[in-house]
PADRENZA-439674 format. One record per residue: residue in one letter; x, z negated, y of N, C-alpha, C in turn. Coordinates in steps of 0.2 Angstrom, whole numbers, plus 2048, in hexadecimal, padded with zeros to 3 digits. Example, Ala and Ser with C-alpha at 12.3 -4.5 7.8 and 13.67 -1.06 7.14 Angstrom:
<recs>
   aa   nxx   nzz   nyy   caxx   cazz   cayy   cxx   czz   cyy
    a   842   7D9   7E4    83E    7D9    7EA   842   7D9   7F0
    s   840   7DD   7F5    844    7DC    7FB   840   7D9   800
</recs>
This chain:
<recs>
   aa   nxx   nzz   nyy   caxx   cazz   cayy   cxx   czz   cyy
    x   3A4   34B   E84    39E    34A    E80   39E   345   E7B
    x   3A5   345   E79    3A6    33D    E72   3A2   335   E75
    x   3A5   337   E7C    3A3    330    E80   39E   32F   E80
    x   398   333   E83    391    335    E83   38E   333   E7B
    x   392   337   E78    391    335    E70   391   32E   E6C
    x   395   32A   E6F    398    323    E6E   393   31D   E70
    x   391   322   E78    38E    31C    E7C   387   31D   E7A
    x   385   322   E78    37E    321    E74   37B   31D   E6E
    x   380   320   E6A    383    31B    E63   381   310   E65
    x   385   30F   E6A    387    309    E6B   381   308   E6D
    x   37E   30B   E71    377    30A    E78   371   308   E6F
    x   372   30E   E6A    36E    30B    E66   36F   307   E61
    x   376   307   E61    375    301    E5C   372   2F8   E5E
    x   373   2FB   E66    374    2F2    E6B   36B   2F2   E6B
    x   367   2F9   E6A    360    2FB    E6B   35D   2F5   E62
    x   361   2F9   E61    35F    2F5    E56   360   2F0   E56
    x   366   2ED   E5A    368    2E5    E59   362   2E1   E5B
    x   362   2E3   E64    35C    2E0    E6A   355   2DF   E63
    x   355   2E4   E61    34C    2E7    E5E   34B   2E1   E58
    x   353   2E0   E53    351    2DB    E4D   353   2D4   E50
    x   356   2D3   E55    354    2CC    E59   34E   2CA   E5B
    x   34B   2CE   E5E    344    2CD    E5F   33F   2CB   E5B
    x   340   2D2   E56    33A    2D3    E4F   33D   2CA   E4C
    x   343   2CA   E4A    343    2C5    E47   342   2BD   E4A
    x   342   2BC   E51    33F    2B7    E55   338   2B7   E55
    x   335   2BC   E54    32E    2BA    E55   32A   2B8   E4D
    x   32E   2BD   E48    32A    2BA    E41   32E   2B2   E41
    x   333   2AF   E42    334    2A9    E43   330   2A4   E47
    x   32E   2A7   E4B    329    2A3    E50   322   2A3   E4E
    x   31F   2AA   E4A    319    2A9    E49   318   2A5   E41
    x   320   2A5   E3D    31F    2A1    E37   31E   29A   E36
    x   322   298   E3F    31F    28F    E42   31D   290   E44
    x   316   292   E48    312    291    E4A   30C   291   E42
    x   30B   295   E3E    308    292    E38   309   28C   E35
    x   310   28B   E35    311    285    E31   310   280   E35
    x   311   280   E3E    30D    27A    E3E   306   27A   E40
    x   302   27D   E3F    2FD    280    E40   2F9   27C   E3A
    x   2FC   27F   E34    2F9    27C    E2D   2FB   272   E2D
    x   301   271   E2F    302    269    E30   2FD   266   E33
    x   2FA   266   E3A    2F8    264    E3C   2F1   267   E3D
    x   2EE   26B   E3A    2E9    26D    E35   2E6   266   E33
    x   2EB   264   E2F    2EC    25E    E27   2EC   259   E2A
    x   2F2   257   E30    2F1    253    E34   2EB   24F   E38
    x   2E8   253   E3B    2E2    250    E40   2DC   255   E3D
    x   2DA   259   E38    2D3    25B    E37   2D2   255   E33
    x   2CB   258   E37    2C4    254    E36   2C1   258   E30
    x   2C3   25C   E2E    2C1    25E    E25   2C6   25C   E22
    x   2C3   25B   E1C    2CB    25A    E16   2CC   260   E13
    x   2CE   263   E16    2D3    26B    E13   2D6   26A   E0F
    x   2D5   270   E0B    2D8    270    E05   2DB   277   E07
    x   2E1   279   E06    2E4    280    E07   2E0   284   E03
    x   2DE   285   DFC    2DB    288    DF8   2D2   28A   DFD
    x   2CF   288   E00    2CA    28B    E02   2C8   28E   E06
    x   2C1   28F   E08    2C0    296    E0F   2C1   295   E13
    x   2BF   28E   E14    2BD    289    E1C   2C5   289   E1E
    x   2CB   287   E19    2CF    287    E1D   2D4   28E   E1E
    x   2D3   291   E1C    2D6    299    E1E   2D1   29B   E23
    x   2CB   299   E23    2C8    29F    E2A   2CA   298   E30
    x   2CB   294   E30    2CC    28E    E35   2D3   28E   E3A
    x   2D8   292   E35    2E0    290    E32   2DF   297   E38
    x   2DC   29D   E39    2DD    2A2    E3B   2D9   2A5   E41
    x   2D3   29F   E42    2D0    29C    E49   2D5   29A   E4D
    x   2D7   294   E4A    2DA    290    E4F   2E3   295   E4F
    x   2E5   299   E4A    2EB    29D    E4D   2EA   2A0   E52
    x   2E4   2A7   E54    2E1    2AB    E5A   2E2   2A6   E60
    x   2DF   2A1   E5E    2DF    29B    E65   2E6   297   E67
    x   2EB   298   E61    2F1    296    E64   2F5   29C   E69
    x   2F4   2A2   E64    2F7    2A8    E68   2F5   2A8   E70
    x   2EF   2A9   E70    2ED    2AA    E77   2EE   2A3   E7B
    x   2EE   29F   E7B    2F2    298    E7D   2F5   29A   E7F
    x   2FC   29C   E7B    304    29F    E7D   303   2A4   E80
    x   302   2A8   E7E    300    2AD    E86   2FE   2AB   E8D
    x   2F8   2A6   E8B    2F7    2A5    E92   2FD   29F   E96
    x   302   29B   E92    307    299    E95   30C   29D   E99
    x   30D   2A0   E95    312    2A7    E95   311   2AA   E99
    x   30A   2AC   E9C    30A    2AF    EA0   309   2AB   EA8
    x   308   2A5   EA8    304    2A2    EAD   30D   29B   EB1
    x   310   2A0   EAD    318    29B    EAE   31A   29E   EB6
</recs>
């Protein structure tokens, strides 16, 4: 029964490990895609954005929804 007990234990801690590997790859991927989301915002818009206004926060969150599904559709289409 300690075995049973042991190999549960392991099964979750390797469950915790897998879970903040993941958790923590994807807030680092969704943090670069912001950042360069907002570069090249700066880079090639056709408005002169100022981070401070509305235009560029509702634009900045447009064009994030359109990146997402992008990537999905890659991702999925591999």
């Amino acid at each position: 029964m300690d075995n049973i007990n042991e190999l549960n234990k392991i099964n979750n801690m390797s469950e915790k490990i897998i879970n903040k590997v993941v958790d923590e790859t994807v807030d680092t991927i969704i943090d670069k895609i912001d950042e360069v989301l907002v570069d090249y915002m700066f880079e090639y818009g056709i408005e002169k954005y100022e981070e401070s206004n509305d235009k560029f926060f509702n634009d900045k969150e447009e064009m994030f929804v359109q990146v997402i599904k992008e990537l999905n559709n890659r991702i999925n289409n591999k």
